[in-house]
C-alpha positions as CSV (number, residue, x, y, z in Angstrom):
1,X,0.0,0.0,0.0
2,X,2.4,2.8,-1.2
3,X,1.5,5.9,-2.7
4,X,3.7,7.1,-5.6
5,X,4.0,10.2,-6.9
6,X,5.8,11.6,-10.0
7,X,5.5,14.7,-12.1
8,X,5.9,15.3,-16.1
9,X,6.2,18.9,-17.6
10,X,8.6,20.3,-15.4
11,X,11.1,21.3,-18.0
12,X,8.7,22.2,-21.3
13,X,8.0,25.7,-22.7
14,X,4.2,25.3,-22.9
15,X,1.4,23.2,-21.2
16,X,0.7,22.1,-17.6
17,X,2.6,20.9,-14.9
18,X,0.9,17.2,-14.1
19,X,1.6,15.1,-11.0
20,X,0.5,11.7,-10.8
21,X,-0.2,9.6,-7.3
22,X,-0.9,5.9,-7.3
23,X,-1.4,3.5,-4.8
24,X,-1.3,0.4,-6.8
25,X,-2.7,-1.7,-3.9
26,X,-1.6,-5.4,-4.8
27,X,-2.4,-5.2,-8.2
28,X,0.0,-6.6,-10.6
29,X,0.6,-5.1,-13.5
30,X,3.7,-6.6,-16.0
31,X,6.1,-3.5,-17.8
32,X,6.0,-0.9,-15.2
33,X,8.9,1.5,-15.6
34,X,9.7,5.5,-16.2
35,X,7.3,6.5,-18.8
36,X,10.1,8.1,-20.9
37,X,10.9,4.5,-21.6
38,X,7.9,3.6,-22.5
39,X,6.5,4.1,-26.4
40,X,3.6,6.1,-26.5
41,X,1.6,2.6,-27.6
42,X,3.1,0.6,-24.4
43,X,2.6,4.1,-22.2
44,X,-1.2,3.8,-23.5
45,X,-2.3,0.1,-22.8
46,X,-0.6,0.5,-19.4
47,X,-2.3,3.7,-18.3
48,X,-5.7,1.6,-19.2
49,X,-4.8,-1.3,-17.2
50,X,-3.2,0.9,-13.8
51,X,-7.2,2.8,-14.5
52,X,-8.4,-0.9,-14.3
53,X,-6.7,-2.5,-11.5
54,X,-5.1,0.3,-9.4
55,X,-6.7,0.9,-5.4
56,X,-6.6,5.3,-5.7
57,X,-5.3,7.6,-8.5
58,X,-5.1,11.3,-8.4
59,X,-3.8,14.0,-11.2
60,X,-2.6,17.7,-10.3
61,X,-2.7,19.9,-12.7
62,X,-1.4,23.1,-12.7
63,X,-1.4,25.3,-15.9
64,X,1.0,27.5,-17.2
65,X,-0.4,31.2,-15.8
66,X,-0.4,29.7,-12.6
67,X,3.6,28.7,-12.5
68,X,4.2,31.9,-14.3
69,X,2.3,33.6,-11.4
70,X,3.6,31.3,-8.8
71,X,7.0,29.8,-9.9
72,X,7.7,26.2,-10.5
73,X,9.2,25.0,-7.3
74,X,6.0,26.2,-6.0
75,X,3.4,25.2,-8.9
76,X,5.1,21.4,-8.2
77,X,4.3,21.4,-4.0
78,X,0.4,22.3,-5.1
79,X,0.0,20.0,-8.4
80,X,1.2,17.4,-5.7
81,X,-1.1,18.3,-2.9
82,X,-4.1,18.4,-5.3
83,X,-2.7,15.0,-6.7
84,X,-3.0,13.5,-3.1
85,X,-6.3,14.9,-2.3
86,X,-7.8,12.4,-5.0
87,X,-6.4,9.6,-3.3
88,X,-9.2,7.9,-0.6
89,X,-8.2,4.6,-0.3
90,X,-5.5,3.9,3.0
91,X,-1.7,3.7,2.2
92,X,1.0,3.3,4.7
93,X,4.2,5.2,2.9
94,X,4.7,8.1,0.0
95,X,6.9,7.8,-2.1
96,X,8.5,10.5,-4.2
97,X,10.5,10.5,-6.9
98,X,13.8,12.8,-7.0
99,X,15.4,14.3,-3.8
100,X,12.3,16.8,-2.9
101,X,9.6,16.2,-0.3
102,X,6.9,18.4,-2.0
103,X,4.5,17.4,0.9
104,X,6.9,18.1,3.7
105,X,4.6,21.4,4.8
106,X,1.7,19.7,5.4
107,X,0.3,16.3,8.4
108,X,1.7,13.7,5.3
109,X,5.2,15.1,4.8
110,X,6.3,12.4,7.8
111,X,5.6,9.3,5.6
112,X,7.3,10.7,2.5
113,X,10.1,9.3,1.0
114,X,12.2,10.5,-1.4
115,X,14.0,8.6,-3.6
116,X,16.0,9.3,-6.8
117,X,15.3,6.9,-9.7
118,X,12.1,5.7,-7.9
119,X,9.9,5.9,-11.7
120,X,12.4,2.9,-12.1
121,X,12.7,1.1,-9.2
122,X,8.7,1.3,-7.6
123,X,5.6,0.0,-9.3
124,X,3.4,2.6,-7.5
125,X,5.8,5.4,-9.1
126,X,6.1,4.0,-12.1
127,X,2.5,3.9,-13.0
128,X,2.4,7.3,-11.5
129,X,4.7,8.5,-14.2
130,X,2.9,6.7,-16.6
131,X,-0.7,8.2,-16.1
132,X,0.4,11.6,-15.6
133,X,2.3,11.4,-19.2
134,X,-0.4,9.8,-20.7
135,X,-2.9,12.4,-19.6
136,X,-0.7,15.6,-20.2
137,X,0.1,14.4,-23.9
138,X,-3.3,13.9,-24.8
139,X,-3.9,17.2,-23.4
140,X,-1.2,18.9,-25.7
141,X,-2.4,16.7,-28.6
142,X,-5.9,18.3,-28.1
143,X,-4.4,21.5,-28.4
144,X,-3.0,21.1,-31.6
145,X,-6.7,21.8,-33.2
146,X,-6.8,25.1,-31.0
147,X,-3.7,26.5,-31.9
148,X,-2.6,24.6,-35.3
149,X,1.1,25.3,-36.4
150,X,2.6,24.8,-33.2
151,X,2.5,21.1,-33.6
152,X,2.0,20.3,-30.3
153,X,0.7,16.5,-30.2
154,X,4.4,15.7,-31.9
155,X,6.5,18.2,-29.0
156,X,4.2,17.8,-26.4
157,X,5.6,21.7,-25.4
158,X,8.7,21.1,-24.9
159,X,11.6,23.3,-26.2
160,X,12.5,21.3,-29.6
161,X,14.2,23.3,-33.0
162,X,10.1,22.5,-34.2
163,X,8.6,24.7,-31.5
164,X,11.0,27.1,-31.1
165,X,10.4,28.0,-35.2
166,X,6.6,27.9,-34.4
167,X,7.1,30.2,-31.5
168,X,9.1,32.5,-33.9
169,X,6.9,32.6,-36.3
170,X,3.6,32.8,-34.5
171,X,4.1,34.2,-31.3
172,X,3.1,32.7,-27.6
173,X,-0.6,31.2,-26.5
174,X,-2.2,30.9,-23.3
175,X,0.1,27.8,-23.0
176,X,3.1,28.7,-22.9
177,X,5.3,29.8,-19.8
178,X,6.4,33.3,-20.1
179,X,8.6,33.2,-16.7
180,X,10.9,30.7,-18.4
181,X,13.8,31.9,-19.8
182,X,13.5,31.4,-23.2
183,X,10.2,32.8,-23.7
184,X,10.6,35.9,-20.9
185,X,11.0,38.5,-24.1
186,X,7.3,38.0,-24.8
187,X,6.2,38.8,-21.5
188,X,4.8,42.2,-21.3
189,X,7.0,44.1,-19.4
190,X,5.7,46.4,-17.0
191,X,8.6,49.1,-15.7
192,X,12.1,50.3,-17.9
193,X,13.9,47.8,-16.5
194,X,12.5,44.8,-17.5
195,X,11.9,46.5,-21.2
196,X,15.7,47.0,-21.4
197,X,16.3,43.9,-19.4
198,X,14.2,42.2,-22.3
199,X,16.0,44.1,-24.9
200,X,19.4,43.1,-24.0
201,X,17.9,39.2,-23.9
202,X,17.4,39.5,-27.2
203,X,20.8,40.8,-27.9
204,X,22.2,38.3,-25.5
205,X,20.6,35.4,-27.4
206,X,22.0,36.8,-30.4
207,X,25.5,37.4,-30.1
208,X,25.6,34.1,-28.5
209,X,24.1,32.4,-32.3
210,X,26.9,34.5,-33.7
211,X,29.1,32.4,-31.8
212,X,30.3,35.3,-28.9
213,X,30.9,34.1,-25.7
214,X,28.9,36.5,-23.1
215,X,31.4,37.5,-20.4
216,X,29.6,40.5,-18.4
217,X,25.7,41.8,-18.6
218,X,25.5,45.3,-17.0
219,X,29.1,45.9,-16.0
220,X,28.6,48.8,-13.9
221,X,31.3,50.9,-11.5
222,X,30.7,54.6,-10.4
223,X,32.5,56.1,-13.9
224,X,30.8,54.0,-16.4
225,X,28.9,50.7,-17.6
226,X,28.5,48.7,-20.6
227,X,25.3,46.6,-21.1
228,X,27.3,43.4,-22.9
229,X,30.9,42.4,-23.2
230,X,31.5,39.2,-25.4
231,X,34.3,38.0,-27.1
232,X,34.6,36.1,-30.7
233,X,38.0,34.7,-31.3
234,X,40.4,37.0,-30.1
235,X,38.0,40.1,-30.4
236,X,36.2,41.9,-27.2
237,X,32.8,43.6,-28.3
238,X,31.6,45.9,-25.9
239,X,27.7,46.2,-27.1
240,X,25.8,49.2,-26.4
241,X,21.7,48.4,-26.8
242,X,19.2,50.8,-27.7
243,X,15.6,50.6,-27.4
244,X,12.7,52.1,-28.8
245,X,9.1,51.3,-28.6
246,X,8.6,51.2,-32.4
247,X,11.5,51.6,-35.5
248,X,9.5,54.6,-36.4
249,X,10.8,56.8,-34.0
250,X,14.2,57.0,-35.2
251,X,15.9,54.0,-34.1
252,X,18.2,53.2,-31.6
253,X,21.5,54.1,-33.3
254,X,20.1,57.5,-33.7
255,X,20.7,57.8,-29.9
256,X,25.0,57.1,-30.6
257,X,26.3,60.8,-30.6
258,X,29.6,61.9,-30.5
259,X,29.4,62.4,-26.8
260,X,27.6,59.1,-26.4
261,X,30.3,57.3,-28.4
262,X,33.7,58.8,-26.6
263,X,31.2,57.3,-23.1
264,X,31.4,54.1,-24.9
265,X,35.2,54.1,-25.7
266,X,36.4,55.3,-22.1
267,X,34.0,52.5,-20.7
268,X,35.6,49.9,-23.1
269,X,39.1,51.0,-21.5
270,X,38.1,50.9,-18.2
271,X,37.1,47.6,-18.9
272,X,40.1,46.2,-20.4
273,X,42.2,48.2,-17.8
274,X,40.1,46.9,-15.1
275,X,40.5,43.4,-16.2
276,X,43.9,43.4,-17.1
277,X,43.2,42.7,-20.2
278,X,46.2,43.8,-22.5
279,X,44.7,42.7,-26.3
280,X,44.2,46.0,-27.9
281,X,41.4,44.0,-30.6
282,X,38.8,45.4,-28.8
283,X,35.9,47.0,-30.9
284,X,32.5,49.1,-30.0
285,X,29.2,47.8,-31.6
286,X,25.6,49.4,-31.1
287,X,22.5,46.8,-31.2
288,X,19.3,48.5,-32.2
289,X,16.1,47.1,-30.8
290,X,12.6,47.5,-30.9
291,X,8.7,46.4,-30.6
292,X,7.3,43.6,-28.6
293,X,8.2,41.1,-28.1
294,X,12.0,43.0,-28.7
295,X,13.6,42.4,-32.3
296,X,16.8,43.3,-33.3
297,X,16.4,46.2,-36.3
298,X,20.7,46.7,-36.5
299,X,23.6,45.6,-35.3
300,X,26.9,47.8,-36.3
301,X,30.4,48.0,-35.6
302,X,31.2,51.4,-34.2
């Protein structure tokens, strides 16, 4: 009589987080084992036959507004409380898989254990992990009809080349998870910061494609700052990045004056005083952003 418990959707871009408890009760139930190891046929006839023969199941469900609003770490402890809550028949032990007692705030957190590798090793986890996959991908493939493009039902949200084209292209739905990191530039920011903030993201992501190794974001002392240093090959790029609301108004470079640009060069020496840095290949560039979510409009040497 052990409950287990076992999440799926912690990692993806877009969809619910979805905790599964299972007390399997005696039942026995041949091929058992993580649901990633599963095929999606196998993962399917088992989740009918652990609904067949299993004592208590529960699914938590929390969707992606709710993590964005609450945070993940949090959005896991209440998908597994409301997963619990669905279980009414008697079990003497939880246990969870991984190295986090999600229920350790509440009377059941004493009978929890947690135990890495436990979708492997326990038959109650197992077919936890198993009905929670089963019922978040059918959720996603449902979705594909509501949002087409994404392709969903194949991804299942997660952050594959597919998605992250369809995301590009189309722009975010009411799935996806705006506090995660790769989709934060289509939140809506709401003070400067986090519009410049988002704006240097952008940039960020960019250099890095161009193969530029990021080594500061806001380098700041008393004299001067610089919003991005990275370096390609043997070159240090000290990146100014200018925002405007819309490429109507003029455009970020417009901002560069003379004054502007000898700022730039005496932060760039600071810099490469400051660090020690004795390579004189170091070069001033100017990224010009704008919209929302942020695109890049120019990039320049200066």
């Amino acid at each position: 009589m052990i409950l287990g418990i076992d999440e799926v959707g912690r990692g993806s871009w877009a969809g619910p987080l979805v905790v599964g408890a299972v007390v399997l009760g005696g039942a026995n139930i041949e091929g058992l084992t993580d649901s990633k190891k599963l095929t999606k046929k196998q993962r399917d006839k088992l989740d009918i036959e652990i609904r067949e023969k299993a004592a208590g199941i529960g699914l938590g469900w929390v969707k992606a507004s709710e993590i964005d609003k609450i945070g993940l770490s949090a959005a896991l402890v209440l998908a597994t409380k409301l997963a619990v809550q669905q279980i009414k028949t008697p079990y003497h032990e939880i246990i969870i898989d991984g190295t986090i007692n999600f229920l350790k705030d509440t009377s059941k957190g004493k009978f929890v254990t947690t135990m890495k590798k436990a979708d492997l090793l326990i038959p109650s986890v197992s077919a936890a992990s198993i009905v929670a996959k089963v019922a978040r991908d059918n959720f996603m493939a449902s979705q594909d009809k509501k949002h087409p493009g994404y392709r969903f039902e194949s991804h299942v949200g997660y952050g594959t080349a597919v998605h992250s084209t369809a995301i590009d292209k189309l722009g975010v739905t009411p799935l996806h998870r705006l506090s995660f990191a790769p989709l934060k530039k289509y939140q809506k920011p709401t003070t400067t910061k986090q519009i410049g903030d988002n704006a240097e993201d952008v940039v960020a992501d960019y250099l890095m494609k161009q193969k530029h190794k990021i080594l500061n974001r806001n380098w700041k002392t008393k004299y001067c700052e610089i919003d991005i240093v990275s370096k390609l090959k043997d070159i240090i790029y000290f990146t100014e990045v200018k925002y405007r609301k819309n490429a109507n108004q003029g455009g970020g470079l417009d901002a560069i004056t003379s004054k502007k640009l000898n700022q730039m060069k005496f932060a760039a020496n600071f810099y490469a005083l400051n660090n020690k840095i004795t390579n004189t290949n170091l070069r001033l560039s100017v990224a010009s952003v704008s919209g929302q979510p942020p695109k890049i409009d120019d990039f320049l040497e200066v």
